[in-house]
VONU-835946 format. One record per residue (C-alpha): residue in three letters; x, y, z. Coordinates in steps of 0.2 Angstrom, whole numbers, padded with zeros to 4 digits, always signed. Layout:
REM residues N
ALAXYZ
...
***
This chain:
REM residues 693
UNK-0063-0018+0065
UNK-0044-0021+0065
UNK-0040-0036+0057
UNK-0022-0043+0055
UNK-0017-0061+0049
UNK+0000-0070+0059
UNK+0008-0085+0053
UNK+0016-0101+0060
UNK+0023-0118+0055
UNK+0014-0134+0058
UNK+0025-0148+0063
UNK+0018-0165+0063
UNK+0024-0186+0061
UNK+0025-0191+0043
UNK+0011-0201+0042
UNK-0001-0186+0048
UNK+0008-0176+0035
UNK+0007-0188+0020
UNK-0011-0191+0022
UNK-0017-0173+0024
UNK-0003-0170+0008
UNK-0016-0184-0001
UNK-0033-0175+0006
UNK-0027-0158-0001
UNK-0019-0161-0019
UNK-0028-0177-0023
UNK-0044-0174-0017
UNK-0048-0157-0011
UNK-0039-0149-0027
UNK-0047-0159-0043
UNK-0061-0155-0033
UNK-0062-0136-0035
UNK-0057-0138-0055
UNK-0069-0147-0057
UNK-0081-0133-0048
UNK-0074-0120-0057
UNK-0075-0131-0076
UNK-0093-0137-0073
UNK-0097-0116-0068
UNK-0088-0111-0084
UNK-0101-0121-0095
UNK-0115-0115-0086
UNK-0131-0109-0094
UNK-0131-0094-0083
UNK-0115-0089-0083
UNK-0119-0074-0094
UNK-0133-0070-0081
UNK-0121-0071-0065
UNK-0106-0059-0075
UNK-0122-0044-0073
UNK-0123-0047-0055
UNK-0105-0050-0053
UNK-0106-0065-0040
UNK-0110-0085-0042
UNK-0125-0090-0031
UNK-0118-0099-0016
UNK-0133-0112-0017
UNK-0128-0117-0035
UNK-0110-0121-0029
UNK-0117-0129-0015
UNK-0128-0140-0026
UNK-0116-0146-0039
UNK-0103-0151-0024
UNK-0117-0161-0016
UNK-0119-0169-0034
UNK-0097-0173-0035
UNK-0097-0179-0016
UNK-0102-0197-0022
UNK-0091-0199-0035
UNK-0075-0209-0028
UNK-0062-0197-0032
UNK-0069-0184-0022
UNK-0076-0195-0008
UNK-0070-0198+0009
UNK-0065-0179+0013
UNK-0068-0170+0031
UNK-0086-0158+0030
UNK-0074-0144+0031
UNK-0065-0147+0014
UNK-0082-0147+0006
UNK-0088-0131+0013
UNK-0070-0121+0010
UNK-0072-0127-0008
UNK-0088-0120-0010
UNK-0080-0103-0002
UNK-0065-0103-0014
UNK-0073-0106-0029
UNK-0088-0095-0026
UNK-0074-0080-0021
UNK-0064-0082-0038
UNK-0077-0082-0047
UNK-0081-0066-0040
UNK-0063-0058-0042
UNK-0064-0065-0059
UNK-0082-0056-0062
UNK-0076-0039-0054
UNK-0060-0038-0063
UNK-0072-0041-0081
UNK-0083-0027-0075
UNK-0068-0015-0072
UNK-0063-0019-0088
UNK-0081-0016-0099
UNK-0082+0000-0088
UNK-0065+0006-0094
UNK-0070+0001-0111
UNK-0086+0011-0112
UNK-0078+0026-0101
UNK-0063+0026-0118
UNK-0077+0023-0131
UNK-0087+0038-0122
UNK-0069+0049-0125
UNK-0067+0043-0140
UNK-0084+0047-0148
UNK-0082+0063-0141
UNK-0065+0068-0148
UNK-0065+0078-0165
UNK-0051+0088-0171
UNK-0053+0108-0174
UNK-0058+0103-0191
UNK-0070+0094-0188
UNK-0079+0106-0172
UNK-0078+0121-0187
UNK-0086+0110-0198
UNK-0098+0103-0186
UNK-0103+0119-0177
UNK-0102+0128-0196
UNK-0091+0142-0186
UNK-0073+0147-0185
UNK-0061+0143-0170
UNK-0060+0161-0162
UNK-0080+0159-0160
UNK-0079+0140-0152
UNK-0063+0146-0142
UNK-0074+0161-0136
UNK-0088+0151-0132
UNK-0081+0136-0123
UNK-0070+0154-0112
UNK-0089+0159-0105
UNK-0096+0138-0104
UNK-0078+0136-0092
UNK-0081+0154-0084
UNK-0099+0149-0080
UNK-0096+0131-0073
UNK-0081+0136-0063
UNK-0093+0150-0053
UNK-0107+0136-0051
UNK-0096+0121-0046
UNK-0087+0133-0033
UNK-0105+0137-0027
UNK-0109+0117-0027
UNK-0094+0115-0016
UNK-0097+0128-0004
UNK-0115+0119-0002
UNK-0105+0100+0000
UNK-0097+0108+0016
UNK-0115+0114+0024
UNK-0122+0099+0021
UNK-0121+0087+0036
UNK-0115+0065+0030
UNK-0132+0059+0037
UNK-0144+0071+0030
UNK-0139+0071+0011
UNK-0154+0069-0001
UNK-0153+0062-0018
UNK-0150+0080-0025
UNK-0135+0081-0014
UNK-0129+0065-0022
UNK-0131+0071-0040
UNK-0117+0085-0032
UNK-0106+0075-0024
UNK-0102+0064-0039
UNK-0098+0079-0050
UNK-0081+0080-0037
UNK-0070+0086-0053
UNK-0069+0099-0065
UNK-0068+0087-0080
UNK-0080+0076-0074
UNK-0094+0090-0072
UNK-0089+0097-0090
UNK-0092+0079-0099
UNK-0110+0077-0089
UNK-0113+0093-0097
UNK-0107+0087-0113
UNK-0118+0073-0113
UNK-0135+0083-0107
UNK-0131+0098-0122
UNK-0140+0098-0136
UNK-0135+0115-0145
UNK-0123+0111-0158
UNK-0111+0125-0154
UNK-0110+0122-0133
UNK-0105+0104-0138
UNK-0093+0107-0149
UNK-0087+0119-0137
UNK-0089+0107-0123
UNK-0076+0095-0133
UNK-0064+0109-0136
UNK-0062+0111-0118
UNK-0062+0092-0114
UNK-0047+0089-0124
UNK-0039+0102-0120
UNK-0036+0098-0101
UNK-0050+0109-0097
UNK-0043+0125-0105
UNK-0047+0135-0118
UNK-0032+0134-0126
UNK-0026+0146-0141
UNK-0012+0137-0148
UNK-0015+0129-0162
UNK-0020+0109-0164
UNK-0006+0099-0172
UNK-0015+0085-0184
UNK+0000+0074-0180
UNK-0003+0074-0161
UNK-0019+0073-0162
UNK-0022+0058-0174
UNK-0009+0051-0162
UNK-0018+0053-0148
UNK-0033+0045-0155
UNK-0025+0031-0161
UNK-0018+0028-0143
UNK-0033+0029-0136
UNK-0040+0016-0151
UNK-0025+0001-0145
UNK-0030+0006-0125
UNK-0050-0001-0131
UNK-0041-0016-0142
UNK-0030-0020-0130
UNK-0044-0019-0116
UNK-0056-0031-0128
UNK-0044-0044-0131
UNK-0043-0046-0112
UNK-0059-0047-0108
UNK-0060-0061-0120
UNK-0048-0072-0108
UNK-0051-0088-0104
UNK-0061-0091-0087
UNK-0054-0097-0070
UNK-0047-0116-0073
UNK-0038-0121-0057
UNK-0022-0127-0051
UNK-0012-0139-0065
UNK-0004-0145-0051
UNK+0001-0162-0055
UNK+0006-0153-0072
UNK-0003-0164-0084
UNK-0012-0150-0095
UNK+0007-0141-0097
UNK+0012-0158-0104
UNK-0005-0159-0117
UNK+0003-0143-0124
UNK+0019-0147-0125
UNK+0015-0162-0135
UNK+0001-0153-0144
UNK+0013-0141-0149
UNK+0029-0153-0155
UNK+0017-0161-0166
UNK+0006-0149-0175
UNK+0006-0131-0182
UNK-0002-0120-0175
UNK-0021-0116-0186
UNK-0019-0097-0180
UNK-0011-0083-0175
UNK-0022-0084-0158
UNK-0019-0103-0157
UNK+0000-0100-0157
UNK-0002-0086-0141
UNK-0012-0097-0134
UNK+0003-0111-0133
UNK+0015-0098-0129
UNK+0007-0091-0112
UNK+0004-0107-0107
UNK+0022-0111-0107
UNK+0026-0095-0100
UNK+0013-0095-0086
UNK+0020-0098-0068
UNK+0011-0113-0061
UNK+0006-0116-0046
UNK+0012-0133-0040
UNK+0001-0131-0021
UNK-0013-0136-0017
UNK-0027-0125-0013
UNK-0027-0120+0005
UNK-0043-0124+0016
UNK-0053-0112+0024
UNK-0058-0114+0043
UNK-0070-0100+0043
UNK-0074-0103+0062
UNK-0065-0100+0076
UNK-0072-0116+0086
UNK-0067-0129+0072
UNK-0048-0127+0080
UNK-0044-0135+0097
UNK-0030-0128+0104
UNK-0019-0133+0121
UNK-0003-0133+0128
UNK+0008-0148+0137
UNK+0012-0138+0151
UNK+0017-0145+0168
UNK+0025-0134+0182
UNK+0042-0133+0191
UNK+0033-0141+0207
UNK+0029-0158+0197
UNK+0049-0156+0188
UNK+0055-0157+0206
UNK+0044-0169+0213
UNK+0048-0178+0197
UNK+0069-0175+0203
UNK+0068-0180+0221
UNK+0059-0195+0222
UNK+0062-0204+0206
UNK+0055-0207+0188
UNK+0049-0225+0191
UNK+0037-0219+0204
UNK+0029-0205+0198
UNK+0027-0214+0181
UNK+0017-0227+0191
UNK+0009-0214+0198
UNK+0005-0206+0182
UNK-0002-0222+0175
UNK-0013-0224+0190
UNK-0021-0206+0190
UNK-0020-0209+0169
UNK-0012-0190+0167
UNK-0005-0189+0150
UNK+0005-0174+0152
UNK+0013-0183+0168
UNK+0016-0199+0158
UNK+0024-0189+0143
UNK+0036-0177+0154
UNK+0040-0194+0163
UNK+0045-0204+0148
UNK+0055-0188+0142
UNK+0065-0189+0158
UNK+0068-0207+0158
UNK+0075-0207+0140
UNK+0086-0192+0143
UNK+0092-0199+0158
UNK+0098-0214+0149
UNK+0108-0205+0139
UNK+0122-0196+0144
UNK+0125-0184+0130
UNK+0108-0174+0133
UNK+0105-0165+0148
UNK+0092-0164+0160
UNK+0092-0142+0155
UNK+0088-0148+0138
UNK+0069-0153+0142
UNK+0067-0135+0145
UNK+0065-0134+0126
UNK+0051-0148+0126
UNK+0039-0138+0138
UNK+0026-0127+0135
UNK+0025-0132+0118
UNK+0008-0128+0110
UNK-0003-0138+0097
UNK-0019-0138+0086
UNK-0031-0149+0082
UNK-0043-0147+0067
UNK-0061-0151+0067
UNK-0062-0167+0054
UNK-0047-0174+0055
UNK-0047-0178+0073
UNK-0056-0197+0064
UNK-0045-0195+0048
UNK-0029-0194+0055
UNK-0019-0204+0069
UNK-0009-0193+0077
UNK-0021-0176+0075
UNK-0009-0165+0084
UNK+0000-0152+0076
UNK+0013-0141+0086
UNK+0016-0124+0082
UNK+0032-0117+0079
UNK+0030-0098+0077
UNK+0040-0081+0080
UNK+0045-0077+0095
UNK+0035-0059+0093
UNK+0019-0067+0089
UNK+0020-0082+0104
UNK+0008-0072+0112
UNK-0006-0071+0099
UNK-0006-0090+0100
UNK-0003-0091+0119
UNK-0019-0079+0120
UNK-0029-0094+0109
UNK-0025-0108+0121
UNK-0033-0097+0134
UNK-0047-0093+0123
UNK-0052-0109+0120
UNK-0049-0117+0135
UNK-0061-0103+0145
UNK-0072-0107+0133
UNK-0072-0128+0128
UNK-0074-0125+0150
UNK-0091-0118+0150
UNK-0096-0115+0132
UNK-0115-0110+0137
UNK-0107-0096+0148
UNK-0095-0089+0136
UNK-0096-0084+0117
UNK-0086-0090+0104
UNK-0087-0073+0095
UNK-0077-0063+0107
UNK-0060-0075+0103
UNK-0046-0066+0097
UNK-0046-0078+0083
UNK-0058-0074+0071
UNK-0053-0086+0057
UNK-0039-0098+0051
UNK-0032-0105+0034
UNK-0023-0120+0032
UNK-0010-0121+0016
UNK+0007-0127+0009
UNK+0020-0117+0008
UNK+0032-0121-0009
UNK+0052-0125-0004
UNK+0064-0132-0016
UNK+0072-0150-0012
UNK+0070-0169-0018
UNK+0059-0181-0009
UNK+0042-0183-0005
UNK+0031-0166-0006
UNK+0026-0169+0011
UNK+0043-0169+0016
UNK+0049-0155+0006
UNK+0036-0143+0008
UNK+0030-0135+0024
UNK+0013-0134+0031
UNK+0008-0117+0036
UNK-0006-0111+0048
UNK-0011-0093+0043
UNK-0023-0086+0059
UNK-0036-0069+0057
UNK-0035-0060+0072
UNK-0046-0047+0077
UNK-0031-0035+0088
UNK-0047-0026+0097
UNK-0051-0040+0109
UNK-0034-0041+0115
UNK-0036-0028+0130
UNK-0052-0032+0142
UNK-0057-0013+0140
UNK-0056-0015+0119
UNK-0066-0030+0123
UNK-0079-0024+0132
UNK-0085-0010+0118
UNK-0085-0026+0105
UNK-0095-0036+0116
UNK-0109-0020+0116
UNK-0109-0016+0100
UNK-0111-0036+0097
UNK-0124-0035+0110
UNK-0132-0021+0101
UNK-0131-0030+0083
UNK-0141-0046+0089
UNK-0153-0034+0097
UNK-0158-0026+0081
UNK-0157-0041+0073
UNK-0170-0051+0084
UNK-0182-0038+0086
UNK-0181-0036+0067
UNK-0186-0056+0064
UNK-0198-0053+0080
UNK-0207-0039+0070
UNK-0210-0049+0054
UNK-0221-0062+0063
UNK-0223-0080+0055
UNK-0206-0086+0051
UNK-0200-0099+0038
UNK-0191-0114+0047
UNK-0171-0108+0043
UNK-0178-0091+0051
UNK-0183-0098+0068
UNK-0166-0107+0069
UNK-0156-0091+0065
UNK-0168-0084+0078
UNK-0164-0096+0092
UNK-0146-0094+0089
UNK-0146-0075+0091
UNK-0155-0077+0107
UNK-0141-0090+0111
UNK-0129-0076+0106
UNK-0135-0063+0115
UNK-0138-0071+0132
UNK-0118-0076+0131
UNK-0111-0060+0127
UNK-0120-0054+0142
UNK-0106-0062+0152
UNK-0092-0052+0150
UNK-0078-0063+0142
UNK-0062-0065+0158
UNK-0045-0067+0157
UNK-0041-0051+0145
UNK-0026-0040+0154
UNK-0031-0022+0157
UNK-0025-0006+0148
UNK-0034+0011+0148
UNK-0041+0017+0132
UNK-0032+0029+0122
UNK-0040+0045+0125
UNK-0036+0057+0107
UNK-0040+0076+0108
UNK-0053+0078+0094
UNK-0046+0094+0087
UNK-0029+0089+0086
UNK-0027+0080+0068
UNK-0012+0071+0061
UNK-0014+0075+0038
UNK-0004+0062+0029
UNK+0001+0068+0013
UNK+0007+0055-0001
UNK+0017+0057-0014
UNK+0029+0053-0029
UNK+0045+0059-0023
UNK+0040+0058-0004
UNK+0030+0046+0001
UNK+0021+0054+0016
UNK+0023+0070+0023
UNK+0014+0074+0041
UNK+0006+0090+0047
UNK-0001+0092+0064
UNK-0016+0103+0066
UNK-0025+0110+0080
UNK-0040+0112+0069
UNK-0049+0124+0084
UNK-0036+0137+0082
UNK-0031+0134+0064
UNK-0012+0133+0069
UNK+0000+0119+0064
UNK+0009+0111+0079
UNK+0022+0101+0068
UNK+0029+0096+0053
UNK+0038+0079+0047
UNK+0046+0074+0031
UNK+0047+0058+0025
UNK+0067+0056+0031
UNK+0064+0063+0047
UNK+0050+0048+0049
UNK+0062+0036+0046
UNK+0076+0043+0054
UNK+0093+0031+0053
UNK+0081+0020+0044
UNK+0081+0032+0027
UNK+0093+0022+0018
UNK+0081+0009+0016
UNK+0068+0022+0005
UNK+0085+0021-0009
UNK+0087+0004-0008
UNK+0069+0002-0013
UNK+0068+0012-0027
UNK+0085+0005-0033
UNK+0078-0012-0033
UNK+0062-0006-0039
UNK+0071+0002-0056
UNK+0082-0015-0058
UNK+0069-0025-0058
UNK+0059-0015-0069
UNK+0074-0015-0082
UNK+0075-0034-0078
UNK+0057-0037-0085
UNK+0059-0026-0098
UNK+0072-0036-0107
UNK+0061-0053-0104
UNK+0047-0045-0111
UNK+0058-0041-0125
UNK+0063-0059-0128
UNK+0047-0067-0123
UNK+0056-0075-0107
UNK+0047-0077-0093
UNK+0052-0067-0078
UNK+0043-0072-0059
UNK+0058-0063-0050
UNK+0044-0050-0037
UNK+0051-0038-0025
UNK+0056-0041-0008
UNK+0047-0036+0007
UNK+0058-0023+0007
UNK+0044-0008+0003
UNK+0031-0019+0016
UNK+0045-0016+0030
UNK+0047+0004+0026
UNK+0028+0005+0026
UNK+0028-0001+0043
UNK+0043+0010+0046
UNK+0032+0024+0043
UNK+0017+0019+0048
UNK+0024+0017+0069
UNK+0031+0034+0064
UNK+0015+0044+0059
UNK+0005+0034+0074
UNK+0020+0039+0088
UNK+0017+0054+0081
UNK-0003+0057+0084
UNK+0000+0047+0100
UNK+0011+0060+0106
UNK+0001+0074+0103
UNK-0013+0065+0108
UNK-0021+0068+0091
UNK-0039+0063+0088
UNK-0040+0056+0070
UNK-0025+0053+0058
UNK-0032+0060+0041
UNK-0028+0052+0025
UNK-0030+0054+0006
UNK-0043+0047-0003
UNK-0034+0034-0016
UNK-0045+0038-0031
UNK-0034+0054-0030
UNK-0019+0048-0032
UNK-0017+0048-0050
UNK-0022+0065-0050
UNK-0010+0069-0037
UNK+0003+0062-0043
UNK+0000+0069-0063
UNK+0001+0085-0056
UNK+0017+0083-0045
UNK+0027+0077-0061
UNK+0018+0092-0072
UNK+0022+0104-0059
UNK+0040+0098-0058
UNK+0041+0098-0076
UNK+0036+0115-0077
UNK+0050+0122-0067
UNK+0063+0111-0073
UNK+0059+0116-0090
UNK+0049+0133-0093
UNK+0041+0138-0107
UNK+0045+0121-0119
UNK+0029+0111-0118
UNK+0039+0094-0128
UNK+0054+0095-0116
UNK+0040+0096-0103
UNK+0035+0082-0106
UNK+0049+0069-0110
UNK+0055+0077-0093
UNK+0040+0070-0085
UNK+0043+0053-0093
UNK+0060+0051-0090
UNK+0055+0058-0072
UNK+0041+0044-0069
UNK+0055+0031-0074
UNK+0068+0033-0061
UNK+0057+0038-0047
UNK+0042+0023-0047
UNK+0026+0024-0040
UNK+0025+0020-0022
UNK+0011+0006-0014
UNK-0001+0019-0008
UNK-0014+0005-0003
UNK-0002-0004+0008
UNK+0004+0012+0018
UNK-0011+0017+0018
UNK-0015+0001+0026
UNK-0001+0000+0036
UNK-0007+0013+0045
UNK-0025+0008+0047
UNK-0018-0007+0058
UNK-0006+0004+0068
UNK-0018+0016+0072
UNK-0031+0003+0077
UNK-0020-0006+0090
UNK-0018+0011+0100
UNK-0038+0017+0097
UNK-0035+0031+0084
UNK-0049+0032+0073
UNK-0047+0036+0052
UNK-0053+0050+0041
UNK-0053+0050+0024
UNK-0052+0066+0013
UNK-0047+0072-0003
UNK-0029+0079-0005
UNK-0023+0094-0012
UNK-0016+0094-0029
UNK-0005+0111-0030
UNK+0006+0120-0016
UNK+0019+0109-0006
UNK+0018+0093+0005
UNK+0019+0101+0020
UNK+0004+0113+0015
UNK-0004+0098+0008
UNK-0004+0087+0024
UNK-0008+0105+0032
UNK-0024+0107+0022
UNK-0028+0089+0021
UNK-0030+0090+0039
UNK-0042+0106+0039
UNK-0055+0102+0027
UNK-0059+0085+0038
UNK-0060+0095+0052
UNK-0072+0107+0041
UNK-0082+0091+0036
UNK-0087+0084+0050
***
C-alpha cells in the first residue's frame, strides 16, 4: 500500500468561515482537553500505560457523557468521532514514547549492574587479569565459531517455515547482543567476569591496561543518561492546545507574584514560558472517503457560444425554466462582465472548471457549504480524479465501491499566518487528502480490487464458520457481503498503463551513509556480477550543490540553538524543506535507475543499523586519519560527527518507498554492511537479499 498525503486551500464566504473557525476552536478544541484531563485522572491510567493504548469505548463513553453539556453541544457527528480518534491516538504516541523510555532505562541499568572495573573482576573472580583476559580470548573464540555456524543456518532457513528455536537465533543478530544473553544465563564466577571484561571492551580482549579515570567516567555518564531518562518519564501527561492562551497568563501571573516553593516548581514556570504554543485548533479527521462530496462547475464551449450568439437574456430565462444552476451562474457571470467594461469576456476563462467540496455535517451547519479548491497545478489531477470518483459512484453507489476511490482519507485543519484581523481571516483553511497512488491506473486497480475481494472472502467465511453471531457481528457480516458483491464490478474510468515488468535477478543496493548519503550498486544476482555503480553526486547530478547547502544550514542551525540553550532562549527556528526536496532528488534518481535496468527489487538497509553503520564509518575514518593514538582518535570522531550531521535516513528511506510504488518496484530490506566501501556495501547489500529469499 502506497500512500501519499497532497494538499490544497479551501476558499470560502466569510460567514462559512467564521462559523466553522467557532465550531473548531470553541467547541471542537475544549472539547479534546477536556478528553485528554478527564483520561489523565483516570483510575486505570496505570493499567492502559502496560498495554500501551486507551480503549476506544472508554473515550467513546466519556464524549457521550460531555455531548450534553452546552459548551460542547451543537457539533457535526463528525467532530465527535475525530475527537474520539485524536485523543485515543496521542494517548497512544504518549504511551509508546514512556515505553521507549522505561526500556532504555532498564537496558542502561542492565549495563550498568554489569559494569565492574578490573579491580573489581580480580576481586570477584579471586584471579589475576592474564587469567580473565585468557579466558574471556577462548569464551569470544568459542562464540565467534557458533554465532558464524548460527548464521549460516539463518540463510537455510526459508521466512515461512521459522520455528520458535529459529527465533531464539534471529534475535541474537549481533556479536554484543549474543555475548550479554550469555552474560546473563552464566553462573560460573570466572565466565562472568570474563563475559564483562569482553562486554566493555567493545567486544575484545583487550590487553592495555584500564585507566580508573576513564572508567569511573564512563560509569558516571551512563549514571546522568538513567537520571536524565527518569526525570523525563516523570513529565506531565498530554494537556491539549492553550489556544486561547489563558493557562500561559495563570503562570505568568503566578509567577510575578510568588516565589517559587522549589527548584522543580521554578522549571516548571520556565518551560512553560518557553514552550511553543500552538494557537490552532485541532484539525478534524474525515476518516471516510464518502463523507466529502465533490464536483465541479463545468459548462462546455457549445453552451459559451450558444450563450454568445443568441443573447444572455434568453438563455437566462431558459435556465431559470429548465432550473440549471450551472447555466444560471455562467449566465449571471456573463451579464455582470458584460456590464463592465474593464473585464473581458477571456477573463471567465478563469471561473470555469473550478472544483468544490462539501463535507458531510456541515451541509445543515453551514449556508454556503461549498468550499473551492485552490490547489498546485501538479496535483490538479489527484483532485480532478475525485470529482470522477465520486460522481461515478454517488451515480450508482450499489454498483460501485466506495473502497476503490483514490481517496482514502481526508483532514481538515488551519494553517497559522501572521496578520491582524479576525482569525478566520487571517489564517487559511487547509484540506490535507490520503491518497492511495495504486488505484490511479486501471491495471493497478484491478490487482487492489482482488486482493480486496480476497480479504472479505476470508473474512466472511471466517464469521460463517463460527456459527451463532452476536448482533454487531451480523451487521459487519452483511456489509462484507455488500462489499464483496460491489467489488465484483470492476470500478470504470481509470486510464490504462501496462504494469511495470522488473527482472527479479537484477537488484538496485542502496547504501546509506554519514558522508554520503546513498550509494547505488546494480546486481545481476544470477551471475554475481555488478552492472553499475552511482555515487551520491552523480544521483544528483547539477543538483549536488544542494547536498552543501543542506549541511551548511544544518551546522548553522545547530550553532544557532546551541547558544539559546546557553541562554535559556527559546529557539523554534526548524530546517527548511531543503533536505525533504534532496530526498526526492535521490529518490527519482535510484528509482530511474532500477527502472532502467529493469531491476526487480530496490534493496535497502534496515534502519536499526544505522547507528552501527554510522559508529563504524567515523571509527574507520578516525583510524586512518590518525593511526595508532587512540585519544586523538576519538576527539577526531567528534569533531568529525559535528561538521558533517546525521542525514534523515527515515525520510529517504521513505522517499524512495513512494517512488518505487508509483512505477510497481517492490522493497527489500536487509542488513547493511558495516566495513569495506560504499560501493562494496550497496554491492553486498544487494547480494545477501538475493541470498535470503
Amino acid at each position: 500500500m502506497s500512500l501519499i498525503t497532497i494538499q490544497c486551500r479551501l476558499v470560502a464566504d466569510k460567514a462559512s468561515l467564521r462559523h466553522l473557525w467557532k465550531l473548531m476552536a470553541e467547541k471542537n478544541t475544549p472539547l479534546i482537553n477536556e478528553l485528554l484531563e478527564q483520561l489523565r485522572q483516570h483510575p486505570d491510567f496505570e493499567t492502559w500505560l502496560e498495554k500501551g493504548q486507551v480503549p476506544k469505548d472508554t473515550i467513546e463513553t466519556i464524549c457521550n457523557s460531555l455531548k450534553i453539556q452546552e459548551r460542547f453541544a451543537d457539533q457535526p457527528g463528525r467532530f465527535y468521532a475525530s475527537a474520539v480518534t485524536l485523543v485515543k491516538e496521542i494517548y497512544k504516541s504518549w504511551f509508546a514514547l514512556q515505553q521507549r523510555r522505561q526500556r532504555q532505562i532498564e537496558g542502561k541499568e542492565r549495563w550498568l549492574n554489569m559494569l565492574k572495573s578490573d579491580i573489581e573482576l580480580q576481586q570477584e573472580s579471586q584471579c589475576n587479569l592474564d587469567v580473565i583476559r585468557a579466558k574471556a580470548t577462548e569464551i569470544l573464540d568459542s562464540f565467534l565459531t557458533k554465532f558464524s555456524q548460527e548464521k549460516n543456518k539463518q540463510s537455510k532457513i526459508k521466512k515461512a517455515k521459522k520455528t520458535k528455536k529459529n527465533k531464539e537465533i534471529y534475535s541474537n543478530t549481533t556479536l554484543f547482543n549474543g555475548l550479554f544473553d550469555t552474560y546473563d544465563k552464566t553462573e560460573d564466577c570466572l565466565s562472568k567476569c570474563a563475559l564483562a571484561y569482553l562486554l566493555k571492551n567493545n567486544c575484545q580482549a583487550s590487553k592495555v591496561d584500564e585507566d580508573p579515570q576513564q572508567y569511573a567516567k564512563n560509569k558516571r555518564k551512563k549514571e546522568i543518561e538513567i537520571e536524565r531518562l527518569r526525570n523525563q518519564i516523570k513529565s506531565q501527561k498530554p494537556k491539549g492546545r492553550d489556544i486561547t492562551a489563558e493557562k500561559w497568563l495563570v503562570t505568568l501571573e503566578e509567577a510575578t507574584k510568588k516565589v517559587p516553593l522549589n527548584e522543580d516548581e521554578a522549571k516548571s514556570w520556565q518551560a512553560s514560558f518557553l514552550k511553543a504554543n500552538s494557537y490552532m485548533p485541532y484539525p478534524i479527521d474525515y476518516e471516510t472517503n464518502t463523507d466529502l462530496d465533490w464536483f465541479t462547475n463545468y459548462i462546455d464551449d457549445e453552451t459559451k457560444r450558444g450563450i454568445i450568439l443568441l443573447g444572455q437574456i434568453y438563455f437566462l430565462n431558459l435556465a431559470l425554466k429548465l432550473r440549471t444552476y450551472n447555466l444560471i451562474k455562467y449566465v449571471y457571470f456573463t451579464m455582470v462582465c458584460s456590464s463592465n467594461r474593464d473585464v473581458n469576456w477571456l477573463n471567465l476563462q478563469s471561473k470555469k472548471d473550478r472544483i468544490f467540496v462539501k463535507f458531510n455535517g456541515l451541509k445543515e451547519e453551514i449556508k454556503n457549504p461549498e468550499f473551492y479548491v485552490c490547489c498546485d497545478s501538479r496535483q490538479l489531477h489527484y483532485f480532478q480524479r475525485f470529482c470522477q470518483d465520486w460522481q461515478i459512484w454517488h451515480d450508482d453507489d450499489e454498483t460501485y465501491s466506495s473502497a476503490l476511490f483514490i481517496l482514502r482519507s481526508a483532514r481538515l485543519l488551519w494553517q497559522e499566518r501572521k496578520g491582524k484581523g479576525k482569525p478566520w481571516t487571517v489564517h487559511r483553511l487547509i484540506l490535507q487528502c490520503s491518497i492511495e497512488t495504486r488505484l490511479w491506473t486501471q491495471e493497478e486497480t484491478e490487482l487492489v480490487r482482488s486482493e480486496k475481494i480476497n480479504q472479505a472472502e476470508k473474512t466472511i467465511s471466517k464469521m460463517e464458520q463460527e456459527g451463532s453471531l452476536k448482533k454487531n457481528q451480523v451487521t459487519r457480516l452483511k456489509k462484507e457481503l455488500t462489499t464483496r458483491r460491489k467489488l465484483n464490478n470492476p470500478f470504470p474510468g481509470r486510464p490504462s498503463k501496462p504494469l511495470y515488468q522488473g527482472k527479479s535477478n537484477i537488484l538496485v543496493g542502496v547504501g546509506l551513509g554519514l558522508d554520503k548519503p546513498a550509494t547505488v550498486a546494480v546486481v545481476d544476482a544470477a551471475n554475481n556480477k555488478v552492472l553499475t555503480y552511482r555515487s551520491v553526486k552523480q544521483l544528483l547530478g547539477d543538483n549536488y550543490n544542494l547536498l552543501n547547502r543542506q549541511r551548511q544550514q544544518q551546522q548553522r542551525l545547530s550553532h544557532e540553538r546551541h547558544k539559546a540553550q546557553k541562554q535559556n532562549a527559546p529557539n523554534s527556528s526548524g530546517e527548511s524543506e531543503l533536505g525533504q526536496y534532496v530526498d526526492r532528488l535521490l529518490a527519482n534518481a535510484i528509482v530511474a535507475i532500477a527502472k532502467t535496468y529493469s531491476a526487480g527489487s530496490i534493496v535497502l538497509p534496515k534502519l536499526s543499523d544505522m547507528r552501527e553503520i554510522i559508529q563504524s564509518e567515523v571509527q574507520a575514518r578516525a583510524e586512518k586519519k590518525i593511526p595508532g593514538y587512540k585519544e586523538g582518535q576519538q576527539n577526531y570522531a567528534k569533531d568529525y560527527l559535528v561538521s558533517v550531521h546525521r542525514w534523515s535516513y527515515g525520510r529517504l528511506i521513505e522517499s524512495i518507498k513512494i517512488q518505487a510504488a508509483k512505477i510497481g518496484i517492490s522493497i527489500e530490506m536487509g542488513p547493511q554492511p558495516i566495513r569495506d566501501t560504499k560501493h562494496e556495501q550497496a554491492r553486498d547489500l544487494a547480494l545477501f537479499a538475493y541470498q535470503q529469499r
